[in-house]
Every structure is written in structure tokens, then in C-alpha cells.
C-alpha positions in Angstrom: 19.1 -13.9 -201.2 19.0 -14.2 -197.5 22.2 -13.6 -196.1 23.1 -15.0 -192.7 23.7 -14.0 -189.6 27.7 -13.7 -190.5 27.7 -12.5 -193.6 25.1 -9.4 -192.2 27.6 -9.2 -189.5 30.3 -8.2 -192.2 28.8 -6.9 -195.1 25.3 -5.3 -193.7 25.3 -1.4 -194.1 28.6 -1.3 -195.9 27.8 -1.8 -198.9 28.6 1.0 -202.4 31.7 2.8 -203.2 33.5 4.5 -200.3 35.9 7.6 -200.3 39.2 6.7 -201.2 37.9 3.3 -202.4 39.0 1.9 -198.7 37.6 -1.5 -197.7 36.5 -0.3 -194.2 33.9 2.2 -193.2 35.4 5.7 -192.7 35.3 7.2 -189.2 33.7 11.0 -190.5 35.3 13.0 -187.5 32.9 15.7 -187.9 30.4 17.8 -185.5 29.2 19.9 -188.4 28.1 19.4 -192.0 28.9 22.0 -194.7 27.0 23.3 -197.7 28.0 23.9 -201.1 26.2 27.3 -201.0 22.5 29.1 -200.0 20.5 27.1 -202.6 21.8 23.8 -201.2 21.4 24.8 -197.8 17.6 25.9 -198.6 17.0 22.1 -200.9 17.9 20.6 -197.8 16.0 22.4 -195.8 13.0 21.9 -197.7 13.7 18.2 -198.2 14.0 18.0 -194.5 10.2 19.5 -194.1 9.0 17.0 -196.4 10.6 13.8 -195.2 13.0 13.9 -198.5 16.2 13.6 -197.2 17.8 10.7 -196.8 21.5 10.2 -196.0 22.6 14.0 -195.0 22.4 15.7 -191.9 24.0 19.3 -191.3 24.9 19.0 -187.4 26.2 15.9 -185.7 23.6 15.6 -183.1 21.2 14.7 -185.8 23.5 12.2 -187.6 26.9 10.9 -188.9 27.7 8.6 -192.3 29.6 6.3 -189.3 26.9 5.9 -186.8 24.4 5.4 -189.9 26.6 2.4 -191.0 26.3 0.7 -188.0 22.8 1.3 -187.6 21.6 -0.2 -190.7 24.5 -3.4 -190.0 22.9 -4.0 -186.4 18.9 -3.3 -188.2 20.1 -5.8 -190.7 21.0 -8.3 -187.7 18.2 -8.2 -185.6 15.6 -8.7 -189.0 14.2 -4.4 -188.2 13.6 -1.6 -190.4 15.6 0.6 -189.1 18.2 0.9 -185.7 18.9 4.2 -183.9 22.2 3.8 -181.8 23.0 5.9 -178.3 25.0 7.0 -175.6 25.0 3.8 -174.4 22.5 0.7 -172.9 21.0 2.7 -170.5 20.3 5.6 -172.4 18.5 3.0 -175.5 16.4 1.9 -172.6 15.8 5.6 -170.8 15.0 7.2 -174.2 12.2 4.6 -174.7 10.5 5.3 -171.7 10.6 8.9 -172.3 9.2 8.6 -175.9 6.6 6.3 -175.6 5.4 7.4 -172.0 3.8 10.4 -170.6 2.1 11.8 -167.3 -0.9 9.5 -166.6 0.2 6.7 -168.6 1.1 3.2 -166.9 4.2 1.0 -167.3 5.0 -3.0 -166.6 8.2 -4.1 -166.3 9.1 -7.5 -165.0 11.0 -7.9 -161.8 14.6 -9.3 -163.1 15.1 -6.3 -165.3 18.2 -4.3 -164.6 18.6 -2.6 -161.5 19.2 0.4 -162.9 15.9 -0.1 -165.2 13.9 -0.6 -162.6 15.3 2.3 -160.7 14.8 4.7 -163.5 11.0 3.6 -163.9 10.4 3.4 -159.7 12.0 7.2 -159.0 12.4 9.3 -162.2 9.0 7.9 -163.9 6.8 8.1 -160.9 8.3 11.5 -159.9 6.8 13.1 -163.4 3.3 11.5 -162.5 3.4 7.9 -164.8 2.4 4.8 -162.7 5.3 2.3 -162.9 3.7 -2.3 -161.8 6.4 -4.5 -161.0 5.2 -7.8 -162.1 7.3 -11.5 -161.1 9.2 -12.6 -164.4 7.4 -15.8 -165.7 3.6 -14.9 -164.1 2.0 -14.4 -167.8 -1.3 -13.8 -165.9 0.0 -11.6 -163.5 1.5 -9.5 -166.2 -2.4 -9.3 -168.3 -4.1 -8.7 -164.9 -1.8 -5.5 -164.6 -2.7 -4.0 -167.9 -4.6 -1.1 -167.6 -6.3 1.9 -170.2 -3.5 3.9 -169.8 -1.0 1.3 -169.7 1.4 1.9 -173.2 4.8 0.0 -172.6 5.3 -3.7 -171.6 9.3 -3.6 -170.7 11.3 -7.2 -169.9 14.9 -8.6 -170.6 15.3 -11.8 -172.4 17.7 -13.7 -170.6 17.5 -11.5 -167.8 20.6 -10.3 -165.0 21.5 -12.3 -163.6 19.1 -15.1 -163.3 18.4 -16.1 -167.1 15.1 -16.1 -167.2 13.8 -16.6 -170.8 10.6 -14.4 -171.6 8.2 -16.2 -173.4 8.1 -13.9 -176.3 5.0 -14.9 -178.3 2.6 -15.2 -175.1 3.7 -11.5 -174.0 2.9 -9.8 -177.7 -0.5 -11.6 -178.0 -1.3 -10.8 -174.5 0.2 -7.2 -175.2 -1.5 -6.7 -178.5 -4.7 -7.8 -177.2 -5.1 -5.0 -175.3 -3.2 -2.3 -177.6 0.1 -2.1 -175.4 3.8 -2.6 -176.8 6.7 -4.6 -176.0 9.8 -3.8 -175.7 12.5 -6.0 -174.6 16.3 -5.4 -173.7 17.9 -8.8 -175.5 21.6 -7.7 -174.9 22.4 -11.6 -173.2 20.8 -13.1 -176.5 22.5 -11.5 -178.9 21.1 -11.3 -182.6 22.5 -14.2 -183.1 21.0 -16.2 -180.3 17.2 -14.5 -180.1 15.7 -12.2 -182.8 12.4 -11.2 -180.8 11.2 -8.9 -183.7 10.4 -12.3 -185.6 7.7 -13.3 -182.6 6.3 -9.7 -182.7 8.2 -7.7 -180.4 8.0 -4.2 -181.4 11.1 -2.7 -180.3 14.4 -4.8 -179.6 17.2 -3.2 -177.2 20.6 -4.1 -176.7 23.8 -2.4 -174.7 26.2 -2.4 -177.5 28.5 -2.2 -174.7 28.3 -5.9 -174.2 28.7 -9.0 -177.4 27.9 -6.2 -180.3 31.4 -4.2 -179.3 32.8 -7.8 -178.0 36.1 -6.0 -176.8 35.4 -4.1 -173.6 36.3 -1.0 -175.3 33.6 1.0 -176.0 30.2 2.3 -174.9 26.8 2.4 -177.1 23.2 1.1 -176.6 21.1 0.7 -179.6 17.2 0.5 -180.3 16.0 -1.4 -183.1 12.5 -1.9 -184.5 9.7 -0.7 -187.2 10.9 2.7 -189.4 7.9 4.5 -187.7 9.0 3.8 -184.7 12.4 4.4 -184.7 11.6 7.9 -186.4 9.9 8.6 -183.3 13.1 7.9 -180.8 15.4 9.7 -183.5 13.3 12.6 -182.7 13.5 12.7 -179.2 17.2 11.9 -179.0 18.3 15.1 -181.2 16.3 16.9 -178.6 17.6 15.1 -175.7 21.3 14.2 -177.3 22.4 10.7 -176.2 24.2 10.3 -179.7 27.1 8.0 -180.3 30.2 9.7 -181.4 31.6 8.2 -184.9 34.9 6.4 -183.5 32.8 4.4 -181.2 30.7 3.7 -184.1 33.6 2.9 -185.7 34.6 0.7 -183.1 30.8 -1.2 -183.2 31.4 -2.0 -186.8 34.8 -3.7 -186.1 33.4 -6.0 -183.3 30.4 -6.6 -185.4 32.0 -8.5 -187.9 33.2 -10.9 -185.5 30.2 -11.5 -183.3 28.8 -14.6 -184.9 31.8 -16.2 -185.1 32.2 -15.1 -181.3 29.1 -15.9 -179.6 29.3 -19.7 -181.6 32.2 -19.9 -179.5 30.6 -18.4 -176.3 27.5 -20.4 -177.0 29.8 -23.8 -176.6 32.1 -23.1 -173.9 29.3 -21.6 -171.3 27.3 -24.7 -171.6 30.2 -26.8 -171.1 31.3 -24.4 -168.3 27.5 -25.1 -166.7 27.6 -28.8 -167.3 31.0 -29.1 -165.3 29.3 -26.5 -162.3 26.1 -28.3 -162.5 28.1 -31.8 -161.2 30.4 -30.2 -158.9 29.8 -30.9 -154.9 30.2 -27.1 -153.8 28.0 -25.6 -156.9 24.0 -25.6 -155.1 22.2 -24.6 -158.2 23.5 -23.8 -161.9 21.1 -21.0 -163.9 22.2 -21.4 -167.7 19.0 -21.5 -170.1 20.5 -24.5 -172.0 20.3 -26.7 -169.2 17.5 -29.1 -168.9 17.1 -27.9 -164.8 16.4 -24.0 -166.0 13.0 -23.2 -165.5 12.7 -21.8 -168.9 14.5 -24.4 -170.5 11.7 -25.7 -172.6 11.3 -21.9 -173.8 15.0 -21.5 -174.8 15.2 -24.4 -176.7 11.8 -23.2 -178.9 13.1 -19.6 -180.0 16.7 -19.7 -178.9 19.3 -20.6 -181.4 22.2 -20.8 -178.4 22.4 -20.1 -174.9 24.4 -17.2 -174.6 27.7 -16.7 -172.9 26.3 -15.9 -169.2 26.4 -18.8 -166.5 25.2 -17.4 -163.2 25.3 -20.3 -160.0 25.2 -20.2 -156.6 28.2 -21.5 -154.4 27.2 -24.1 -151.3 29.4 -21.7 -148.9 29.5 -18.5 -147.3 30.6 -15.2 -147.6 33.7 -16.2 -147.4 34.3 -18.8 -149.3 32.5 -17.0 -152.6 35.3 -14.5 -151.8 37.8 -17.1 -151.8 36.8 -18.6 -155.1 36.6 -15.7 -157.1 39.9 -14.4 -156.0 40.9 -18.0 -156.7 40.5 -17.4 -159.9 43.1 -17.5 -162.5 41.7 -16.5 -166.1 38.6 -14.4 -165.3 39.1 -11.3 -164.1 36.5 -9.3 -161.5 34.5 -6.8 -163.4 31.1 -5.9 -163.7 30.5 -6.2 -167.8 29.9 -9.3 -170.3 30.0 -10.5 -173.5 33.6 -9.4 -174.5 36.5 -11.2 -175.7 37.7 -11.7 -171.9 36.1 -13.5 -169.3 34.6 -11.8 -166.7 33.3 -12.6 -163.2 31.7 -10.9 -160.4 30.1 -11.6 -156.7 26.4 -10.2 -157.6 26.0 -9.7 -153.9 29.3 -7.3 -153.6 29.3 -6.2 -157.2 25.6 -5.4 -158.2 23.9 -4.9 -154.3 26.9 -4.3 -152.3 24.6 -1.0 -150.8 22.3 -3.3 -149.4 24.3 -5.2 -147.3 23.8 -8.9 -146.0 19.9 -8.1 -144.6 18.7 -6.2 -148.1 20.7 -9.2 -150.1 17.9 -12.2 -148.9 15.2 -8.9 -149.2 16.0 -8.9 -153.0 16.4 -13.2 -153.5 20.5 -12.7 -153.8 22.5 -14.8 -152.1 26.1 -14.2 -150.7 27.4 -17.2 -152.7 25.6 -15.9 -155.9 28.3 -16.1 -159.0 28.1 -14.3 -162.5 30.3 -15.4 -164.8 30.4 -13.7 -168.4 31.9 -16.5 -170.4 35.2 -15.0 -173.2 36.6 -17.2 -176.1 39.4 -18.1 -174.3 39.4 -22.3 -174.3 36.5 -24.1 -172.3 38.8 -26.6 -171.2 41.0 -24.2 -169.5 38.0 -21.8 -168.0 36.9 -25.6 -166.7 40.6 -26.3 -165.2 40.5 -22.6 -163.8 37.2 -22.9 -162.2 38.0 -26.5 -160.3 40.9 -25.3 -159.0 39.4 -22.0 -158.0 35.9 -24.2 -156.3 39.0 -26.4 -154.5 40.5 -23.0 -152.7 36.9 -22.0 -151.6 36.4 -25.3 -150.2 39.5 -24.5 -148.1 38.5 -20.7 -146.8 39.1 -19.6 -143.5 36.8 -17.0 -141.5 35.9 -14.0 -143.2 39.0 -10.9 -143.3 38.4 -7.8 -141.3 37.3 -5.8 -144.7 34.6 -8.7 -145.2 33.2 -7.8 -141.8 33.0 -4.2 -143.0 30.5 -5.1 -145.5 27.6 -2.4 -144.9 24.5 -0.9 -146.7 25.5 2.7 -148.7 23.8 4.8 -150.6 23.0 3.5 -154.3 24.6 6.2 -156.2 27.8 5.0 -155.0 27.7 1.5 -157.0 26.4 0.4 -160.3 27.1 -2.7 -162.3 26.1 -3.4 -166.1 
């Protein structure tokens, strides 16, 4: 039997008899894991040496019956052997680069990732001596002509933030494989249920849990998912670096799993109506939504994409100003810098995600001030629709910018960061 994506959601990792014969998964609120006496300590010591434990840890950096539920519902998802979860998104996406990378070695990552992604790999990986290429998202030759001998790790997202680009997933693994690289890519705006890159060859899948996984805006986790061999291999450096999830936030990833494909069916629908309506409106200049037929990877998303996602990023035909004026316009969303959760969320990219580069580094990086992000809920489509017209009808009638508009100014990075 091969269940589907739902019944993984639910079932996955969950199954046998559990204490007190409850229906839900247990949150084990431990940090430390007892022993019955010296000669169990010493067979499970000895079973440790020799790979021959399986399902018992003795300290809770190393482990939790929680965590380990969720980690074999979300490998169960995404089609993997085996998922290790974290800290959170970043830390999934950090802990790779540190366990598959090394002084001398050579990373390429493609230019929509994450800002924070790219600004791990550009100052903390070139500062301990590995060579980091920047390579334009889309440019397959590009990307080969940048493989090196010491090149290991191949890094994209797919969609990426917050232009939906759609990697072409098996180009990159033959080109990657072809020269003895991997390929990891960050799938969080795909969802398992949208994308599964593992089935086109990708070698490790990330997602920030944070996001559709969790669903609620209420917790924080990143996850790694991929090959057992693999995965061994970031287990081991995270009980020496530590980025573990704690078991109530696991407990909290199990909840909103069961829920996601019903969810992101619903997300999947409304965003594409959402970007059909803001495709034909007068003060919308350019929709980017994978599921329209005007995305540049369009033809890509319809071939290994089972939905869209719930992202619709466009620009507004106004200023400053009159961005401003819509977003505050609007009714439903509110301003935030996350996605995928029950609520719909919207943000300025310019103000939200580059706000330290001010108006001159915005055109620098290819954002615009009228640049929109909007992180589709499951409230109704036909009232997000209503919410937006209304909201597109104000920034049609915005005055001249406010005094704390003009005050918009470069500042140092570390004082803004957006998911």
C-alpha cells in the first residue's frame, strides 16, 4: 500500500501502541534518559559503538521519542529515509553547510536564495577559507561552468523568495552528478505536498518547519530530509553543535502536520485565484505566481509541481507611497514577515526584507519599492479578492509620502531580518 500524501500527514510515524493507550503522540518532557541499572547502561553503550541502537537515547541533545515521531512523519512525506529536525529553518540550512563543507572546498548557490542564506555562505563560509559562486537562478550553464574539483554542495530554493522561481530539478542533479557534486535544495514554498524533489534526485530536501509544516504561526523548527547515510551524517554534527528541537514544538509539528494537505489544497486554490484577479487589475505591473502561464518557469511548474503554493509576490504600478497605502489598506492580511500559516500575511519586501539598504541598494538588488509579498491563509479567496480591490482602490488615491517615509535610510543588517 501506498498511502497518500494525507493519510502520511496523519498516520506517518505514529503508528504502535502508545503509553496510556492515548490517540495522540506524547510530548516526553525530558532532558535526560534514565537506566534501569549498570548492565543496561553498559548494553546501551555497547549498542551505541556498534550502530545497534535504535529508538533510545540517554541525553536530549541526542534525541526525544517526540522529535523522532515527527521526523519519521515529515521523512514519510517528502518520500526520504530518514529526517533530522532543528532549531529552526536556518539552522537545517547552516548545519548543511557545515557538514558537508570544509576549508578549500567550493560552494554554488543560486542568486534568489534567502538573504540570510546567502549571507551565511558570503561572510561566515568565506571567513573559514571555503570559496562561496553566486550563480543567476535559471542560467543551467552558468551554474555547470562554475563547478569546480573542490566544489561539494550545489544549494537553491524551489520556489524561491520572493520571486518564485522554479529550479529545474532534474537538469541540476544530472548536471550535479555529472561531476560528483550534491544538491540540496530549501523547498519550504513547495511544500511536500506540492514538490517532492527527492523523487528527481535531489539528495537532501530542506524545509523551515516554521512555515506550511507548523501551518499556525506558532512555532519554530527547520528540518533536513534525505538518504539514511546522509542524515546520520547531520545527526552527528548537530549533537556536537546542538540546534535540537525541544519535544513541545515537536509536539506542535505533529499537530499542524495532519492538517497540511488538506491546507495547502486550499492555499493551492485561493493564491491562484488571488494572482488571476492581480494579474488583470490596472495598478498591478507584473504578477509572479508559478501557476500562471506569464511565470517564467511556468512550463517547469506545471511538469513536477502538483500545486502552486500559497505565495503570490507582484509589483504595484505606484510609488513608495502608494505600496504603503495599499498594504495598510488592507483589511484581512496582516503585515508580518512569515508564510504558510493559517493567516494571511503580507509584507513590503522593500521595507520588510531590505529596508537597510535604502531606496539606492533596493534597484542594486532588482527590488522594487512597489514589490508585494503576500503569503496566502485559508481564509475565503473571494474575501482576500474583495480585500485586495478595495485595498489596490486606496493606493490609487495616496497622497505624498508621510515624514517617516522620508526617513527611510540604509542601517546596518543585523538590525532587520525577515523569513
Amino acid at each position: 500500500m501506498n498511502p497518500g500524501s494525507s493519510t502520511c500527514a496523519v498516520h506517518a510515524g505514529e503508528r504502535g501502541e502508545r503509553p496510556y493507550h492515548a490517540l495522540t503522540t506524547p510530548v516526553v518532557q525530558t532532558s535526560t534518559f534514565t537506566f534501569r541499572d549498570t548492565e543496561d547502561l553498559v548494553g546501551f553503550m555497547r549498542g551505541r559503538m556498534w550502530g545497534e541502537v535504535e529508538g533510545r537515547v540517554d541525553y536530549g541533545r541526542y534525541g526525544n521519542p517526540t522529535v523522532t515521531a515527527a521526523e519519521q512523519k515529515l521523512a514519510a512525506l517528502e518520500g526520504g529515509e530518514a529526517a533530522l529536525l532543528l532549531s529552526s529553518g536556518m539552522a537545517a540550512v547552516t548545519l548543511v553547510f557545515l557538514s558537508f563543507l570544509s576549508t578549500g572546498t567550493h560552494l554554488i548557490l543560486t542568486d534568489d536564495c534567502y538573504r540570510r542564506t546567502r549571507q551565511f555562505a558570503r561572510q561566515f563560509l568565506r571567513r573559514w577559507g571555503i570559496d562561496v559562486t553566486v550563480v543567476p537562478m535559471g542560467d543551467y550553464e552558468a551554474l555547470e561552468q562554475a563547478i569546480r574539483p573542490k566544489t561539494r554542495l550545489i544549494f537553491s530554493e524551489s520556489p524561491t523568495n520572493p520571486y518564485l522561481r522554479v529550479l529545474d530539478l532534474p537538469r541540476v542533479v544530472e548536471i550535479a552528478h555529472r561531476h560528483g557534486v550534491k544538491v540540496a535544495v530549501d523547498a519550504t514554498f513547495a511544500t511536500p505536498i506540492n514538490q517532492r524533489p527527492l523523487e528527481f534526485g535531489v539528495d537532501l530536501v530542506i524545509h523551515s518547519a516554521t512555515k506550511y509544516l507548523g501551518g499556525h504561526n506558532d512555532l519554530l523548527a527547520g528540518v533536513v530530509i534525505g538518504s539514511a547515510p546522509l542524515i546520520n551524517l547531520l545527526r552527528e554534527t548537530q549533537a556536537v553543535v546542538g540546534a535540537v528541537l525541544d519535544p513541545h514544538t515537536a509536539y506542535l509539528l505533529i499537530r499542524g502536520l495532519k492538517t497540511l494537505a488538506l491546507r495547502v489544497a486550499h492555499q493551492n486554490e485561493s493564491a491562484l485565484q488571488v494572482a488571476r484577479f492581480l494579474e488583470h487589475h490596472p495598478l498591478v505591473r507584473r504578477v509572479y505566481y508559478p501557476g500562471l502561464p506569464s511565470h517564467p518557469d511556468h512550463a517547469i511548474a506545471i511538469a513536477q509541481m502538483e500545486g502552486f503554493g500559497g505565495v503570490v509576490s507582484f509589483e504595484l504600478a505606484t510609488d513608495l507611497a502608494g505600496t504603503v497605502a495599499f498594504v495598510d489598506a488592507l483589511q484581512i492580511p496582516r503585515i508580518g514577515p512569515s508564510l504558510g500559516g493559517v493567516e494571511s500575511l503580507v509584507n513590503q519586501v522593500a521595507l520588510t526584507s531590505y529596508y537597510d539598504l535604502g531606496p539606492e541598494g533596493w534597484a542594486e538588488v532588482g527590488i522594487s519599492a512597489g514589490l508585494v509579498r503576500l503569503a496566502v491563509g485559508v481564509e475565503d479567496p473571494q474575501d482576500l479578492i474583495a480585500d485586495l480591490a478595495q485595498a489596490l482602490e486606496a493606493a490609487a488615491r495616496a497622497d505624498a509620502p508621510s515624514g517617516w517615509l522620508e526617513a527611510v535610510s540604509p542601517v546596518p543588517l543585523e538590525q532587520t531580518s525577515t523569513p
